[in-house]
MARBAKOL-177674 format. One record per residue: residue in one letter; y, z, x of N, C-alpha, C, O in turn. Coordinates in steps of 0.02 Angstrom, whole numbers, padded with zeros to 5 digits, always signed. Each point is the difference from the previous one (the first is absolute). Example, Ala and Ser with C-alpha at 12.3 -4.5 7.8 and 13.67 -1.06 7.14 Angstrom:
BEGIN
a-00284+00390+00660+00059+00000-00045+00060+00000+00045-00001+00033+00052
s+00054-00069-00070+00059+00003+00042+00055+00037-00039+00055+00008+00025
% end
This chain:
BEGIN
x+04927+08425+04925+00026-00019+00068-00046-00050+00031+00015-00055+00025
x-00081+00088-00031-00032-00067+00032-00011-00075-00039-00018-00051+00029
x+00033+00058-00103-00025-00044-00042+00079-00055+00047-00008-00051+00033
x+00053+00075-00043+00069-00026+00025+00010-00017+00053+00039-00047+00005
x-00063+00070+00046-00021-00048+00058-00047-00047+00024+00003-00036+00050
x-00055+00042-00103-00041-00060-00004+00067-00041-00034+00038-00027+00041
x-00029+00022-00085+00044-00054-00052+00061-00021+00068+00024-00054-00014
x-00008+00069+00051+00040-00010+00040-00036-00024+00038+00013-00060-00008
x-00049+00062+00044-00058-00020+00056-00015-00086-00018+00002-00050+00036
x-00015+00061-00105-00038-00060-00039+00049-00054-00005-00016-00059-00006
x+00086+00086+00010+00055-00069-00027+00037-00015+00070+00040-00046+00010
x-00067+00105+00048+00023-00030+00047-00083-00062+00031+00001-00058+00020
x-00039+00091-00027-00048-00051+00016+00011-00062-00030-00008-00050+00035
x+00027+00042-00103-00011-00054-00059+00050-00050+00054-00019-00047+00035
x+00105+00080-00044+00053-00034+00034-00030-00061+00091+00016-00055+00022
x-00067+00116+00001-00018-00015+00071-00010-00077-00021+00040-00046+00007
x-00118+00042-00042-00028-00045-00001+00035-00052-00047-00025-00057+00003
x+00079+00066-00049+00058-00051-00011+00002-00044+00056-00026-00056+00006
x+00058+00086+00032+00045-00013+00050-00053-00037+00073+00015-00033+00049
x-00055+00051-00068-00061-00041+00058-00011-00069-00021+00003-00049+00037
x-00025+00052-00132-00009-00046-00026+00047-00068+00010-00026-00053+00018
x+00104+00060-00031+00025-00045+00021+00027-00009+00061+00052-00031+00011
x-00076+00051+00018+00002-00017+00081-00052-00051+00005+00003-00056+00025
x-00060+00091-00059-00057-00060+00032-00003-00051-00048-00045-00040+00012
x+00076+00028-00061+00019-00057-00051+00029-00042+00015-00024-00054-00017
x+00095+00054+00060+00059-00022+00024-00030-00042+00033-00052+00009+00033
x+00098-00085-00043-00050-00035+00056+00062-00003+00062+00058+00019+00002
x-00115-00058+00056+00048+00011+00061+00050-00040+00010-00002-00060-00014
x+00055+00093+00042+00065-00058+00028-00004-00005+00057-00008+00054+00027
x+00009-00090+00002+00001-00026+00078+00069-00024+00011+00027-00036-00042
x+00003+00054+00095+00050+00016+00012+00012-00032+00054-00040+00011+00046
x+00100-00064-00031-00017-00027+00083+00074-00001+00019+00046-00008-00040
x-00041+00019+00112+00066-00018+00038+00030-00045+00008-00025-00050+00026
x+00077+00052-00043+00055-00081-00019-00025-00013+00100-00005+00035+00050
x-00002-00096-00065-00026-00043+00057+00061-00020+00050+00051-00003-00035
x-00039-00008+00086+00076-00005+00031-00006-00072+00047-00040+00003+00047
x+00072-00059-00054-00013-00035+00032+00051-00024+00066+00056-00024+00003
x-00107+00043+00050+00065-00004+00064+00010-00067-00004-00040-00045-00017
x+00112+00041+00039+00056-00041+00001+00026-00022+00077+00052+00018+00027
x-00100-00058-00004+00051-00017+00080+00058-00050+00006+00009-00059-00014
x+00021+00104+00038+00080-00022-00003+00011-00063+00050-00023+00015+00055
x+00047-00072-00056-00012-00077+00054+00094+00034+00023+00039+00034-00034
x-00035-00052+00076+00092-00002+00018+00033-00063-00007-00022-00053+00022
x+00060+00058-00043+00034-00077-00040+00017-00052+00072+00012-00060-00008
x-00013+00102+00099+00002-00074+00016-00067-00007+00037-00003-00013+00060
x-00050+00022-00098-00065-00015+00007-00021-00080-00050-00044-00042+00005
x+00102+00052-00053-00006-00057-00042+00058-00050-00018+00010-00032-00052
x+00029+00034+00115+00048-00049-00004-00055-00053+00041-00047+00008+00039
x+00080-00067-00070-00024-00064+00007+00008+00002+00102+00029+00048+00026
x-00047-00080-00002+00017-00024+00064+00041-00059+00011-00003-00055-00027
x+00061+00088+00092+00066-00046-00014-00024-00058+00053-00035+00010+00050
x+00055-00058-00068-00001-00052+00041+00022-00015+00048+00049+00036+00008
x-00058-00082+00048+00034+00004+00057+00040-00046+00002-00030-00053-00003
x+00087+00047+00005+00026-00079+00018+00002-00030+00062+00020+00028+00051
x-00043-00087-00052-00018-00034+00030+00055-00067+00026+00013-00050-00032
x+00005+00064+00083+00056-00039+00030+00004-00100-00012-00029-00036+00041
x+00059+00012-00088-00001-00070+00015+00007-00033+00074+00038+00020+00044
x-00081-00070-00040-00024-00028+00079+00065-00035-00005+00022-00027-00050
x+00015+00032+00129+00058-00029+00018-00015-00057+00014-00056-00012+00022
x+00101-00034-00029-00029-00081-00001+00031-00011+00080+00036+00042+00028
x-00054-00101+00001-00006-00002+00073+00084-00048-00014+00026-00036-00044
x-00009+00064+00111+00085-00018+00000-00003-00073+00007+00055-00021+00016
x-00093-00020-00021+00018-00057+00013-00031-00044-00076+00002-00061+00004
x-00024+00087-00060-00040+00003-00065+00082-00043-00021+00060+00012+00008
x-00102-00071-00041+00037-00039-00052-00002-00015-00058-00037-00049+00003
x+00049+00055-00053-00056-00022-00072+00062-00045-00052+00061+00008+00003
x-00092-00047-00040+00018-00040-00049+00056+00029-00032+00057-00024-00001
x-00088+00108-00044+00027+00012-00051+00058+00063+00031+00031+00039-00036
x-00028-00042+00097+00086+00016+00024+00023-00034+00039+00043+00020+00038
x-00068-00089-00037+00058-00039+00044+00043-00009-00040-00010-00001-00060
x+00074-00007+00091+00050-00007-00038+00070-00055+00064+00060-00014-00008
x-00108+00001+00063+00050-00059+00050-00007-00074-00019-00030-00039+00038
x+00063+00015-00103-00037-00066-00022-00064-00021-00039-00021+00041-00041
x-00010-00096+00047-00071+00000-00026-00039+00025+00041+00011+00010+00060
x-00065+00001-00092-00076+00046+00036-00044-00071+00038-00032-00043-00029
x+00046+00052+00117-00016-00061+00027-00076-00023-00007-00018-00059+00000
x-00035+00130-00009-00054+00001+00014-00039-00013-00072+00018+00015-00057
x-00080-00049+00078-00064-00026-00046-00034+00060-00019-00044+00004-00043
x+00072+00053+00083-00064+00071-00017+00061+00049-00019+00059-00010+00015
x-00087+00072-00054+00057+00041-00026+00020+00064+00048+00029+00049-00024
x-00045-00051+00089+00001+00047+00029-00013-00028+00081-00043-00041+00013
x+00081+00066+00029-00029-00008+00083+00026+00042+00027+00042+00027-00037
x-00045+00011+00122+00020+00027+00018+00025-00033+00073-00039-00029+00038
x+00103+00035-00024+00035-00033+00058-00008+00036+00055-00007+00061-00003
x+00007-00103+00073+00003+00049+00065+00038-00028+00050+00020-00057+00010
x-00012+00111+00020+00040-00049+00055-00035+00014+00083+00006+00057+00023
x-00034-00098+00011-00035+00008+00053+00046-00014+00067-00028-00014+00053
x+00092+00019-00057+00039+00016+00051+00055-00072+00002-00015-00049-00032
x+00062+00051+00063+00041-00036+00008-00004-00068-00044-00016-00059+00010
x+00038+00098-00062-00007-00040-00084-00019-00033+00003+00031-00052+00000
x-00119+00052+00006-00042-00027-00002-00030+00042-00093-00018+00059-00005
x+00021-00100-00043-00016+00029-00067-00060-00025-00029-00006-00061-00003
x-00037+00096-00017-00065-00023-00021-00013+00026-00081+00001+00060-00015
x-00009-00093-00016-00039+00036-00082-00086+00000+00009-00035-00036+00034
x+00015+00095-00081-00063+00005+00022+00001+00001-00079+00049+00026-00028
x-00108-00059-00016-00027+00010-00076-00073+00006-00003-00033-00050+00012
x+00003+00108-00028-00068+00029+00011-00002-00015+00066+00049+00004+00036
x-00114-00026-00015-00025-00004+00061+00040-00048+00055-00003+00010+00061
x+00029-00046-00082+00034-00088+00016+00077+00023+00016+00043+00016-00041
x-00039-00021+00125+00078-00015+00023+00016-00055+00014-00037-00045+00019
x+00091+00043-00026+00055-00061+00001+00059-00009+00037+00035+00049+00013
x-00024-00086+00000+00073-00018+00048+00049-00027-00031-00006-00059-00018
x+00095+00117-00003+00022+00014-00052+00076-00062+00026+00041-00031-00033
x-00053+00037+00100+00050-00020+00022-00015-00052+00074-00038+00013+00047
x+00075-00068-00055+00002-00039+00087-00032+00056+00038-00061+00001-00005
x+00089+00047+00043-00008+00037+00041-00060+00022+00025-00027-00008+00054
x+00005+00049-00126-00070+00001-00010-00056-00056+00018-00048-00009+00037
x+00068-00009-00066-00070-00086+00004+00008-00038+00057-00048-00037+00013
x+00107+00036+00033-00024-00021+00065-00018+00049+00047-00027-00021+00051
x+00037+00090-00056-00004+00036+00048-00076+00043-00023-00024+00041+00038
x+00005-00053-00081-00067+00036-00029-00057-00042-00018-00059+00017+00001
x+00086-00081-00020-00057-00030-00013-00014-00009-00055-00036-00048-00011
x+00057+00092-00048-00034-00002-00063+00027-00042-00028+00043-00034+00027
x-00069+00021-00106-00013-00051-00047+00084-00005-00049+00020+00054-00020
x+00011-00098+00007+00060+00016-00031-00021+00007-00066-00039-00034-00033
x+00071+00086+00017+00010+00059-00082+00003-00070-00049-00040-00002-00047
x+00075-00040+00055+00020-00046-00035-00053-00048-00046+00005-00011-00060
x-00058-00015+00106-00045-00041-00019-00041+00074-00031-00029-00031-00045
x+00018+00066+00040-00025+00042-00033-00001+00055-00068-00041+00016-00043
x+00112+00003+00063+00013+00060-00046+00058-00044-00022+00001+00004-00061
x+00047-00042+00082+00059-00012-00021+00002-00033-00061-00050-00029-00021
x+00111+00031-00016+00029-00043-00058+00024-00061+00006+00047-00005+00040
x-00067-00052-00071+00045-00076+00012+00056+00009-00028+00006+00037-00049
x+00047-00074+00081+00066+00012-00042-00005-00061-00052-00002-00057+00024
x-00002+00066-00091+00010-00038-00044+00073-00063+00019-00005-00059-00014
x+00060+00087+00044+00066-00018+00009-00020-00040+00045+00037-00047-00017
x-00073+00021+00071-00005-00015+00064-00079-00015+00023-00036+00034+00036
x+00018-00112-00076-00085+00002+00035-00003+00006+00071+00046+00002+00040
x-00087-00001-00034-00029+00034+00082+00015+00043+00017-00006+00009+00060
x+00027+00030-00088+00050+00074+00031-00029+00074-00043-00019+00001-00059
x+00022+00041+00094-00030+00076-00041+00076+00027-00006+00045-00009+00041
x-00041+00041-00099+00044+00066-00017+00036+00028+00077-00031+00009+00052
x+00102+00002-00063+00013+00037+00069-00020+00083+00015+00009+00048-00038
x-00036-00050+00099-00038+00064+00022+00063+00046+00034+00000+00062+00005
x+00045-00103+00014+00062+00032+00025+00014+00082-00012+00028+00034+00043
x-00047-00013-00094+00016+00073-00030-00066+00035+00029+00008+00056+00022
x-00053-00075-00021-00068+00022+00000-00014+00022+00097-00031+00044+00029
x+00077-00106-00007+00001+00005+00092+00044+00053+00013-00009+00029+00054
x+00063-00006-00096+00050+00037+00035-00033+00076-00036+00028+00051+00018
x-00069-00046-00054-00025+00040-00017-00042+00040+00044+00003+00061+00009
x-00052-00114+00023-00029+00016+00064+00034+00006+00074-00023+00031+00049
x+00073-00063-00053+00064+00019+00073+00001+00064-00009-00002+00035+00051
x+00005-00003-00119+00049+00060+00013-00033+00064+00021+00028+00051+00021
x-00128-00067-00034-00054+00030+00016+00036-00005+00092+00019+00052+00027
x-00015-00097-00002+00014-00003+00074+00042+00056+00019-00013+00037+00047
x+00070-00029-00089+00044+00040+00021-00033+00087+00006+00019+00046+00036
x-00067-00049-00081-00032+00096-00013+00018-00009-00068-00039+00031-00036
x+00091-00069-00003+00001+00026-00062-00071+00026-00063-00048-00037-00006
x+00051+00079-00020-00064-00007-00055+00012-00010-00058-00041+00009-00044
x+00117-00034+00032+00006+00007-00037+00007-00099-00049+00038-00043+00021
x-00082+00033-00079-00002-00065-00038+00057-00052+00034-00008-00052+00031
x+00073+00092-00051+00059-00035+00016+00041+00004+00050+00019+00056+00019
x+00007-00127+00019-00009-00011+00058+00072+00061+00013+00024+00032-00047
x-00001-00027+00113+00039+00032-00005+00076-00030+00013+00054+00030+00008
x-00070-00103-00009+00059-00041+00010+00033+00001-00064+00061-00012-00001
x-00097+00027-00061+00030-00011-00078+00043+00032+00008+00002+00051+00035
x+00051-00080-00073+00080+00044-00016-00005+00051-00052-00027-00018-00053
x+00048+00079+00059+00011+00064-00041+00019-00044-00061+00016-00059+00003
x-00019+00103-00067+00034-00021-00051-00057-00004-00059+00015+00014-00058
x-00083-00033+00078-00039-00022-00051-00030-00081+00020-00059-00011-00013
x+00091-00032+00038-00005-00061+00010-00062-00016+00043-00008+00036+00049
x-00037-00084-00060-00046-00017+00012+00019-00085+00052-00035-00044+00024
x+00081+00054-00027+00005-00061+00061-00009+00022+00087+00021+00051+00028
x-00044-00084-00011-00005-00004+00090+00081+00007+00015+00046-00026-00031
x-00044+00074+00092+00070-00001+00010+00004-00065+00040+00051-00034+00004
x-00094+00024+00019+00003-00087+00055-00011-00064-00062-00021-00055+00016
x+00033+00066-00059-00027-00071-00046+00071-00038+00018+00052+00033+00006
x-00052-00092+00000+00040-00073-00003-00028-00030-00049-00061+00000-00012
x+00121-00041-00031-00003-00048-00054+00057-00050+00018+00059+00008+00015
x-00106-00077-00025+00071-00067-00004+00035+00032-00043+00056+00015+00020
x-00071+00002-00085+00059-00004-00038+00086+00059+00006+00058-00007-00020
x-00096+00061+00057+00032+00047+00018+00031+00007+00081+00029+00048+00028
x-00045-00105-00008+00042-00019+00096+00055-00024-00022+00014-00043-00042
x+00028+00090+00088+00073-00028+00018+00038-00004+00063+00059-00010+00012
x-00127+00025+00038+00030-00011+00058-00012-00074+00041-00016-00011+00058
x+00027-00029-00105+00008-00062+00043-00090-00034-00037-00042+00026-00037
x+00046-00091+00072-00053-00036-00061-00066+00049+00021-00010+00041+00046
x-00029-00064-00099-00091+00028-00001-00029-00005+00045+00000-00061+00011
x-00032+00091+00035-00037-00042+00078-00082-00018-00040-00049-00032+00019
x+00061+00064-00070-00085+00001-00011-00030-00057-00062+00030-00009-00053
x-00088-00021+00071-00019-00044-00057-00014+00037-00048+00003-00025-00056
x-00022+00091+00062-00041+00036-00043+00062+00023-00056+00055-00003+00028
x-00052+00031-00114+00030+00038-00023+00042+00053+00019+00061+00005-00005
x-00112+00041+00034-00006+00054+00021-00036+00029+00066-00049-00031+00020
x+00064+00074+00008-00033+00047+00056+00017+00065-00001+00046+00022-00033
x-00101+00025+00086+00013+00058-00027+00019+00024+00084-00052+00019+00028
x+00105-00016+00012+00004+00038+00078-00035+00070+00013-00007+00043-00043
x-00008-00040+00092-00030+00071+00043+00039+00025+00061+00009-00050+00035
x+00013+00094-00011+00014+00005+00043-00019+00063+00027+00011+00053-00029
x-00052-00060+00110-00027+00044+00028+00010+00035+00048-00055+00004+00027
x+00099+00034+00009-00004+00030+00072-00020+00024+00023-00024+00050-00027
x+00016-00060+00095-00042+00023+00031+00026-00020+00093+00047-00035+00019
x-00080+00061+00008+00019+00004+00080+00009-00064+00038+00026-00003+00055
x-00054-00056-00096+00040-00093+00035+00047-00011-00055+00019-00057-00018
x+00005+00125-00015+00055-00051-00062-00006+00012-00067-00034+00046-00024
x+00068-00089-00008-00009+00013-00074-00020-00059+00002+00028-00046+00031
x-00103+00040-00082-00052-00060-00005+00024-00010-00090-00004+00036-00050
x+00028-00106+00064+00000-00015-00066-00036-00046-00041-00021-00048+00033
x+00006+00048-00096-00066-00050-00015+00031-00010-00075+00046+00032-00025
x-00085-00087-00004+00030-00012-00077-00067-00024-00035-00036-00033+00037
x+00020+00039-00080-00059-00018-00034+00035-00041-00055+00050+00005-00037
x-00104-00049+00050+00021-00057-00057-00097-00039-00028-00046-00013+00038
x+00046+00007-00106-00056-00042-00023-00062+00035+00036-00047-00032+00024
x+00055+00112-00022-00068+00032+00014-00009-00018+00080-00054-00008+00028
x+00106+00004-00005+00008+00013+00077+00039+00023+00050+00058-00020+00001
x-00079+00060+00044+00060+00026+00027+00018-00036+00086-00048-00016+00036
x+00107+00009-00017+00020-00044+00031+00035+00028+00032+00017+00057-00017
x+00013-00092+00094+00019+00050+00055+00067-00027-00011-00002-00062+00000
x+00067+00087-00010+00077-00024-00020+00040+00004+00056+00046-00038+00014
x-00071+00102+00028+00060-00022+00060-00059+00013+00075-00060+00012+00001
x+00104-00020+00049-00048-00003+00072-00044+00063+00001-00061+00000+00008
x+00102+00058-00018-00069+00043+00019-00048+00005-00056-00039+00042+00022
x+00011-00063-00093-00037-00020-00027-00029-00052+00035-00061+00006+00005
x+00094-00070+00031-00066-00042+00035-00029+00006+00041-00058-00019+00004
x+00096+00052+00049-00041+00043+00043-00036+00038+00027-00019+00007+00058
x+00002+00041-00145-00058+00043-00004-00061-00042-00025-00045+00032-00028
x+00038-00093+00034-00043-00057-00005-00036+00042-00079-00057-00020-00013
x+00077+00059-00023-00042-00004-00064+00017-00038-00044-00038-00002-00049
x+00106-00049+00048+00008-00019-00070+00006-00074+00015+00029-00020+00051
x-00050-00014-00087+00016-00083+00023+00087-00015-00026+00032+00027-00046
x-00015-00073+00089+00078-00004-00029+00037-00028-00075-00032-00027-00045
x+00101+00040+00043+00002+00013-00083+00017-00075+00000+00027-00015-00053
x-00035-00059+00114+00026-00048-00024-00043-00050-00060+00008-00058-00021
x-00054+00108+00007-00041-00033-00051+00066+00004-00099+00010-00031-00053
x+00008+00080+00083+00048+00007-00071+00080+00000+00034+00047+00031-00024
x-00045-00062+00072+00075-00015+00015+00020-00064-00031-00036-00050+00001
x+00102+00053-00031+00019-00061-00043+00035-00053+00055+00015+00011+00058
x-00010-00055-00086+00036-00061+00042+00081-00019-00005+00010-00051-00034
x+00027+00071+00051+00073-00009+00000+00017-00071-00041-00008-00050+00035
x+00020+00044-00071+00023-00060-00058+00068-00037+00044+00015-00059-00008
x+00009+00091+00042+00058-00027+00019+00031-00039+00059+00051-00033+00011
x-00136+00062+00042-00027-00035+00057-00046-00007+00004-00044+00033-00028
x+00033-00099+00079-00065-00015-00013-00035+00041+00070+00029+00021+00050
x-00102-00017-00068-00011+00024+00041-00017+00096+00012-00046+00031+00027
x+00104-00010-00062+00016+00060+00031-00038+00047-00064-00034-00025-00045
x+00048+00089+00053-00041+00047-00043+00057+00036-00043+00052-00034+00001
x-00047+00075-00029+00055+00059-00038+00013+00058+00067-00034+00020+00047
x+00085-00011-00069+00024+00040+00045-00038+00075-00021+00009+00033-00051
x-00062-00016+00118-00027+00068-00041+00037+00069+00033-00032+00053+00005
x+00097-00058+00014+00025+00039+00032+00013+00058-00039-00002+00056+00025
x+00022-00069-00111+00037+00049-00043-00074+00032-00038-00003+00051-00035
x-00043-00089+00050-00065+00038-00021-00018+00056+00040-00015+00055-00024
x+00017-00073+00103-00043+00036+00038+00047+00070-00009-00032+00052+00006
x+00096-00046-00017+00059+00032+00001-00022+00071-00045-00002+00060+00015
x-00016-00102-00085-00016+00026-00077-00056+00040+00034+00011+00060-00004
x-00054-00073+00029-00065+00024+00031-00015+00053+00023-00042+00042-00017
x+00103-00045+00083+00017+00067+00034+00029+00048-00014-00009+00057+00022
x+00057-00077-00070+00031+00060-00038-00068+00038-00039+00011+00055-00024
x-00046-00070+00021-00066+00040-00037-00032+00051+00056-00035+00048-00017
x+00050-00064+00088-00015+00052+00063+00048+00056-00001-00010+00057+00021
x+00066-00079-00049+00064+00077-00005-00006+00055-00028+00046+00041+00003
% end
């Protein structure tokens, strides 16, 4: 009995120190925690682009003329751009950069300034001594007189048409002969509290056509372009069927 519990004693001891042995044999594992990497979340409209602002195109000044939309004839002016005004009782001035001008008769005796012509204007190839007609360019600035803001005058006829509703042509009169030396003229007609003031521009000038135009002492008279009656001597064209044409433009 006792020999048998030693022998038992002995193989549990033997087993012990097995079992110590490869423990302390074993080499070490080191062991580490999966590592976690925080993640900050951005919010998607933290990274939208930034919207732009739009930004209003600058309104051009109601009286702004330019080359590449005229469309009343040829482009009268030496510069590609001016802006027209009207300083009261169609008195019309162009201003280009710094430099105003006197667009019309009216203007240049009653203001003083320098005529547009010797300056900014076009020679008419057709006609030495003479500039391009401004005619379109004056009624452009009349119509500033009226309040209009708008480019086109407001005498133009509906439809699309780019003619002056006051334009006269020799070739197109049929009320009795031409009174005028000129081709062409373009009428105005104005009312107001002495009347309906009528005026006609001719060769980049505007001219007083019936009494209450001469009497508002702004326009010098139109007998500079009144024709001479072929048939008497002496006498002028009858401008009765003109002044007529004229007033019907006050209706």
């Amino acid at each position: 009995m006792i020999v048998t519990m030693s022998i038992c004693r002995l193989a549990a001891l033997t087993m012990a120190s097995v079992a110590a042995g490869l423990v302390a044999c074993s080499p070490s594992v080191t062991v580490q925690e999966p590592k976690t990497t925080a993640t900050t979340s951005t919010p998607a409209s933290s990274l939208a682009l930034p919207t732009a602002t739009a930004v209003p195109e600058p309104t051009a000044a109601p009286g702004y003329v330019s080359r590449g939309t005229w469309t009343d004839g040829p482009w009268p002016l030496t510069v590609d751009s001016a802006i027209l005004e009207c300083q009261g009782e169609s008195r019309i001035t162009i201003s280009v950069g710094g430099s105003q001008y006197a667009l019309n008769a009216a203007a240049h005796a009653a203001l003083g300034l320098p005529d547009y012509a010797n300056a900014i204007g076009v020679p008419d190839p057709a006609r030495p001594g003479f500039h391009l007609d401004a005619g379109p360019l004056i009624q452009r600035g009349i119509a500033l007189c009226s309040g209009s803001s708008s480019s086109t005058p407001p005498s133009t006829p509906s439809g699309g048409s780019n003619r002056p509703a006051g334009l006269v042509e020799r070739e197109t009169w049929t009320d009795g002969p031409w009174p005028f030396t000129v081709d062409s003229a373009t009428l105005f007609c104005t009312s107001g509290a002495g009347g309906d003031r009528l005026t006609v521009v001719a060769n980049r000038e505007m001219y007083a056509l019936n009494g209450t135009a001469k009497s508002s002492g702004l326009y010098p008279p139109f007998d500079a372009i009144w024709a001479d009656d072929s048939n008497a001597d002496g006498l002028k064209v009858n401008i009765g069927p003109m002044i007529d044409h004229g007033l019907a433009l006050c209706r």
